[in-house]
C-alpha positions as CSV (number, residue, x, y, z in Angstrom):
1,X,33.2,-128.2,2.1
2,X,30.1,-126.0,1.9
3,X,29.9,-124.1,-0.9
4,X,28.1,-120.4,-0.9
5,X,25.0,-119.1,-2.8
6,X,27.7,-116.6,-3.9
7,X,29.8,-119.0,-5.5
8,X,27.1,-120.8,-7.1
9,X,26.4,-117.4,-9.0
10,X,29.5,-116.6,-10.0
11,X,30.2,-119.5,-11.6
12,X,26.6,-120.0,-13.7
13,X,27.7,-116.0,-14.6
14,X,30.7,-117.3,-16.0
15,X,29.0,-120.5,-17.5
16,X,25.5,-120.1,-18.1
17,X,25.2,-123.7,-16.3
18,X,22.1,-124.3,-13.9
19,X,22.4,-123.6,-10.5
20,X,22.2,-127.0,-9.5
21,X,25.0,-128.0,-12.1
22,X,26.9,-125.2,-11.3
23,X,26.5,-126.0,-7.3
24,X,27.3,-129.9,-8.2
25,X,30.4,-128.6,-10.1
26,X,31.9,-126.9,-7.3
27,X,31.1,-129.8,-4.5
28,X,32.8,-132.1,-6.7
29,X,35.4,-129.8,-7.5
30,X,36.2,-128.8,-3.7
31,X,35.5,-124.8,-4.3
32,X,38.0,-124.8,-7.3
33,X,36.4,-122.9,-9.4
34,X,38.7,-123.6,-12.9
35,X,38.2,-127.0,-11.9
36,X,34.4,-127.1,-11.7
37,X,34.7,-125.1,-15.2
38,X,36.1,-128.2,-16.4
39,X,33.6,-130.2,-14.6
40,X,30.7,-128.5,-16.7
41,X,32.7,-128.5,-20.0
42,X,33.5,-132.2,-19.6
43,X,29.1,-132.8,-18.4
44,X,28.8,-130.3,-21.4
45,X,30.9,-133.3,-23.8
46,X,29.0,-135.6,-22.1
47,X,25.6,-134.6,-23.3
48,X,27.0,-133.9,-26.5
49,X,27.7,-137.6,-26.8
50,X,23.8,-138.5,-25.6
51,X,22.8,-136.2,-28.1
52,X,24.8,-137.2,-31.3
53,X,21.8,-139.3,-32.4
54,X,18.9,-137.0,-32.4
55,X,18.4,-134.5,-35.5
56,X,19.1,-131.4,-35.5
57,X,17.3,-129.6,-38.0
58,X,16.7,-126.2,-36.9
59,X,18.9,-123.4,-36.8
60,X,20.4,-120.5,-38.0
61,X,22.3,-119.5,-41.3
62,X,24.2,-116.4,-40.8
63,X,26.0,-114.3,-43.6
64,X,29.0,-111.9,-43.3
65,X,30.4,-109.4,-46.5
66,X,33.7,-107.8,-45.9
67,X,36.2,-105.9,-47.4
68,X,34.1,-103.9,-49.6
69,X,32.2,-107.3,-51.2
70,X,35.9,-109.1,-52.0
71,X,35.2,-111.6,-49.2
72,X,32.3,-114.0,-48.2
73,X,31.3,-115.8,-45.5
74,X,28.3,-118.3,-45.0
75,X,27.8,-120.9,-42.3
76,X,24.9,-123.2,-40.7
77,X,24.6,-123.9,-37.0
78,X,21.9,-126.1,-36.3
79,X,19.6,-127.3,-32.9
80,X,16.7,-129.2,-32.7
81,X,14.1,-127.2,-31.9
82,X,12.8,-123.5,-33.2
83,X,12.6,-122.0,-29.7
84,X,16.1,-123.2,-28.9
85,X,17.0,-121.3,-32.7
86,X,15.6,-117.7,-31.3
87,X,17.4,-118.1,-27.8
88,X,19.8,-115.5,-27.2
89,X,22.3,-118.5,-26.3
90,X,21.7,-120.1,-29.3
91,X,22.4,-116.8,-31.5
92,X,25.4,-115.6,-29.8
93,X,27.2,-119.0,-30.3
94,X,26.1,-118.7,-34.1
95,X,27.7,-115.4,-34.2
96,X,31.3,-116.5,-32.4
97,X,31.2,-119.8,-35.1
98,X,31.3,-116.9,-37.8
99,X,33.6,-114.0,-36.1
100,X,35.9,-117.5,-35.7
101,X,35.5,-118.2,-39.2
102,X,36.3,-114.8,-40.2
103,X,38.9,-114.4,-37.6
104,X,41.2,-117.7,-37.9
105,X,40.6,-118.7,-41.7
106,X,39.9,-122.2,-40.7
107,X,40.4,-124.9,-43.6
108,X,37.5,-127.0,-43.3
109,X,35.1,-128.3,-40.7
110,X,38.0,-130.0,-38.5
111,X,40.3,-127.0,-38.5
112,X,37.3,-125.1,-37.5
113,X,37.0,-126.9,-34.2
114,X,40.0,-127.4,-33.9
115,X,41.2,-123.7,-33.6
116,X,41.4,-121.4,-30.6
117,X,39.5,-118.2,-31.0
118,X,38.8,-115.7,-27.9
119,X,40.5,-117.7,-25.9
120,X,38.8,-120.4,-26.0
121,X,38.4,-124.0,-27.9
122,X,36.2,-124.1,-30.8
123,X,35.1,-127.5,-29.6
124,X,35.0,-127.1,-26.4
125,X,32.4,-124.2,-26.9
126,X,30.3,-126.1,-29.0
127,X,30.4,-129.0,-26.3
128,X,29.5,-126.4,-23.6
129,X,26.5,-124.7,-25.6
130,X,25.3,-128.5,-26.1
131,X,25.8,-129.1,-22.1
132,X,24.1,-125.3,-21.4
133,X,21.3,-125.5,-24.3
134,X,20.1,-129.3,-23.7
135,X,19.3,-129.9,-27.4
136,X,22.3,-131.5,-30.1
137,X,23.9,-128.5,-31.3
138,X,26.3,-128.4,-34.4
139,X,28.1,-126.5,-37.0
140,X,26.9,-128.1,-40.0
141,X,28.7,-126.5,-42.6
142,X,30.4,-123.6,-44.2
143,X,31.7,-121.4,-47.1
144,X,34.1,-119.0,-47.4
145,X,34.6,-117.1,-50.4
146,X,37.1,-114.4,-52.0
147,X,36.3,-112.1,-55.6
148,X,39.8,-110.5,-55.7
149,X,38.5,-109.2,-58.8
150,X,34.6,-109.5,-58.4
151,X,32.4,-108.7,-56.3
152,X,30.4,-111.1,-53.4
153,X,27.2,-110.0,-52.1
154,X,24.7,-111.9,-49.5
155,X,20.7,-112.2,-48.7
156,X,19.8,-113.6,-45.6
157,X,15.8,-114.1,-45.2
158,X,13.6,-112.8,-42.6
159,X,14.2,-115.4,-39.9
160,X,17.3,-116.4,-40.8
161,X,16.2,-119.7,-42.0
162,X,17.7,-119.4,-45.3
163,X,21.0,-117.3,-47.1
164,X,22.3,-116.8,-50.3
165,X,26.1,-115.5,-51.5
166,X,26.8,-114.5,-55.1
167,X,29.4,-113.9,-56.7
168,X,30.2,-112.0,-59.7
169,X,33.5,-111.4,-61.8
170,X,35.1,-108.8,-63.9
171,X,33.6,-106.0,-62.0
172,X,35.2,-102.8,-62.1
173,X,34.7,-100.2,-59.5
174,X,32.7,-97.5,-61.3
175,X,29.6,-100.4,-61.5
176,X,29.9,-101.5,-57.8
177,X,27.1,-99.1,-56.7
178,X,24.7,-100.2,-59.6
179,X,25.7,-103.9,-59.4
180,X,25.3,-104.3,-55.7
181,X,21.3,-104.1,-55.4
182,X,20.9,-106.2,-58.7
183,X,23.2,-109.0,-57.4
184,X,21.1,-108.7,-54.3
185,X,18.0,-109.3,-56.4
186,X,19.7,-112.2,-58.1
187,X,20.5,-113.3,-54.7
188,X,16.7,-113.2,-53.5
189,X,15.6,-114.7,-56.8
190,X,18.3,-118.3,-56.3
191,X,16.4,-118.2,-52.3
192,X,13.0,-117.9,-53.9
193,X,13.3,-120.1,-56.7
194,X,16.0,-122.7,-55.5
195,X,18.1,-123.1,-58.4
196,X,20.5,-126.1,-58.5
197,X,22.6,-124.6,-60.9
198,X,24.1,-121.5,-62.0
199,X,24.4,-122.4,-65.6
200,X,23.1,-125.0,-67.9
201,X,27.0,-126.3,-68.8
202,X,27.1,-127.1,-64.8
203,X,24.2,-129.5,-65.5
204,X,25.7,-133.0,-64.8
205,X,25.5,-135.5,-68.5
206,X,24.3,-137.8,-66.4
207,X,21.5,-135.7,-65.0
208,X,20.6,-134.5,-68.5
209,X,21.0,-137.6,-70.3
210,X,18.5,-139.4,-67.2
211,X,15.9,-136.4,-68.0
212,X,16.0,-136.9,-71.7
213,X,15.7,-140.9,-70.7
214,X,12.2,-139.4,-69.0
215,X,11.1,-137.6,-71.8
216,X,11.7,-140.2,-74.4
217,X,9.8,-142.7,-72.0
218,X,6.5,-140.6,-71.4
219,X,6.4,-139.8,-75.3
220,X,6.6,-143.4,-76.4
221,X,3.5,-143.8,-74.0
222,X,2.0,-140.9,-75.7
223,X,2.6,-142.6,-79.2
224,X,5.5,-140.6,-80.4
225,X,7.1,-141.6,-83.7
226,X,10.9,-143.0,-82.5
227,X,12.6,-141.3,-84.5
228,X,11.3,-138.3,-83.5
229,X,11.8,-138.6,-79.7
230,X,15.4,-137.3,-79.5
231,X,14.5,-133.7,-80.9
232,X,11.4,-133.2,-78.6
233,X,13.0,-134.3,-75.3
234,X,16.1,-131.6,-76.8
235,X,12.9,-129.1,-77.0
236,X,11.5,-129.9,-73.5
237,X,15.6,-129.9,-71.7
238,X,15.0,-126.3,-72.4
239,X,12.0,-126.1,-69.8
240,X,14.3,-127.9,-67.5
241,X,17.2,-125.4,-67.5
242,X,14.8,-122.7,-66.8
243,X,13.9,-124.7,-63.8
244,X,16.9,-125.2,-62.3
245,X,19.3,-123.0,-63.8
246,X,19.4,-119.4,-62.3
247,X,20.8,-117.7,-65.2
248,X,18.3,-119.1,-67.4
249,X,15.2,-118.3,-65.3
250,X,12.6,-115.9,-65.4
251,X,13.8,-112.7,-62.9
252,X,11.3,-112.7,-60.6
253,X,10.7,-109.0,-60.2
254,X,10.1,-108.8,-64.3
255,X,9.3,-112.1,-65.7
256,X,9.5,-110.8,-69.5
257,X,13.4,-110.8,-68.9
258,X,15.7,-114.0,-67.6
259,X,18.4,-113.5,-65.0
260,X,20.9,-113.8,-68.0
261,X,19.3,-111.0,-70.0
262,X,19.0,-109.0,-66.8
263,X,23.0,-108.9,-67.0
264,X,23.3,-108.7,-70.5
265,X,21.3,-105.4,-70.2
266,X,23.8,-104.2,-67.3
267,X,26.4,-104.6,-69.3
268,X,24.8,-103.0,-72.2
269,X,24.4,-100.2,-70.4
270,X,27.3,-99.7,-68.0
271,X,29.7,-101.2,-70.8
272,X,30.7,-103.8,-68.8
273,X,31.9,-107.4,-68.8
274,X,30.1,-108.5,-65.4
275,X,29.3,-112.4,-65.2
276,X,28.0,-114.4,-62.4
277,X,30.3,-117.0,-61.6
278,X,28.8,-119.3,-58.6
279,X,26.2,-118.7,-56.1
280,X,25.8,-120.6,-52.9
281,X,22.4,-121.5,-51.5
282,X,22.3,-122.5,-47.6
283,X,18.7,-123.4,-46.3
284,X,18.6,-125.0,-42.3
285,X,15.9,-127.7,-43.9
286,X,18.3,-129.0,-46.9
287,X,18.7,-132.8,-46.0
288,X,22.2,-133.0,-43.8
289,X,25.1,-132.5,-46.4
């Protein structure tokens, strides 16, 4: 049956698909145009599955606060190109991964496409944006976060590249105001200085002991006395925790104080009891999780 220039338009409308897809779709489909919707969706599955093998390390992280800081969400959608990242395509899909986030509570990563938001198949979209875009799309991972009694806050860098969440406890609502833009300081400071901790006790033994194991080595090179190699790598752990634990490092916008201090002096001040309890770091070129 011949199918009309009209048609052809309607459906890419509807699908984004390119005209020739779109015009293949409803030949093969006989003018049905639910069928040829399926059609697409299945060619959009299909180059999903040619795609599954290429990298996709570009992307987006996108950040949402709500319900006045008691609730968190963070999430990476990833392509392969940075062109693709900037397309408006690309960035509305982003944004329905996070509303459906925020909207449907999903557990984990298979819940999440799994569940039916707008209508419409988690999954499925993700297979059509693959079919529409040309490039691997995927959801890569995400976080969602409650402070029932705390207070979450986000930074999202220019370019959306990179994201940050903290989250802070025992916060009572006469410091909110003041607390917000310092937590989002703290939050610029963990995307500047990529801390791997939040606290020295988080520190794994078997990271510290394998630094210490370092130390000792280098300062038997240097000649060290043995028995004095246990207290000097003890000294030089310290240097480490300031490295690549956030409380413990310098605040970037006044290196005379640490991150820790920083709060200690809030508290001080506002007679609080406000402590940082975990922070979540998202950046698109983090080796795949």
């Amino acid at each position: 049956m011949a199918i009309s220039a009209q048609q052809v338009k309607e459906l890419r409308d509807k699908t984004g698909a390119g005209m020739m897809d779109c015009k293949k779709a409803l030949t093969e489909a006989e003018g049905d145009f639910e069928k040829a919707i399926e059609i697409l969706r299945k060619k959009g599955a299909s180059v999903a599955a040619k795609r599954a093998e290429r990298s996709a390390n570009e992307g987006l992280i996108l950040t949402k606060i709500l319900d006045g800081g008691k609730k968190s969400i963070i999430v990476e959608v990833n392509c392969e190109t940075d062109f693709v990242a900037k397309s408006d395509d690309f960035t509305a899909f982003a944004n329905y991964i996070l509303a459906a986030i925020e909207n449907e509570n999903p557990a984990d990563m298979t819940s999440l496409l799994e569940t039916t938001y707008e209508g419409k198949k988690v999954g499925d979209e993700l297979s059509a944006i693959t079919g529409k875009i040309g490039e691997k799309i995927e959801v890569s991972r995400f976080n969602v976060e409650a402070a029932e009694n705390g207070l979450l806050v986000d930074y999202v860098h220019h370019g959306a590249k990179l994201g940050v969440i903290i989250k802070a406890d025992k916060v009572n609502d006469g410091v909110t105001e003041e607390l917000t833009p310092m937590l989002r300081d703290i939050a610029m400071q963990a995307a500047a200085m990529m801390p791997q901790y939040l606290t020295r006790e988080d520190v794994p033994a078997e990271v510290i002991e394998k630094e210490k194991d370092i130390y000792k080595e280098v300062l038997r090179k240097e000649g060290k006395p043995e028995n004095m190699l246990d207290k000097i790598a003890e000294g030089k752990l310290n240097k480490f925790y300031q490295e690549v634990c956030l409380v413990d490092q310098a605040f970037v916008k006044d290196n005379t104080k640490t991150v820790k201090s920083l709060i200690n002096e809030f508290n001080k001040e506002k007679s609080s009891e406000v402590n940082l309890t975990l922070f979540h770091r998202f950046h698109v070129s983090d080796e795949k999780k």
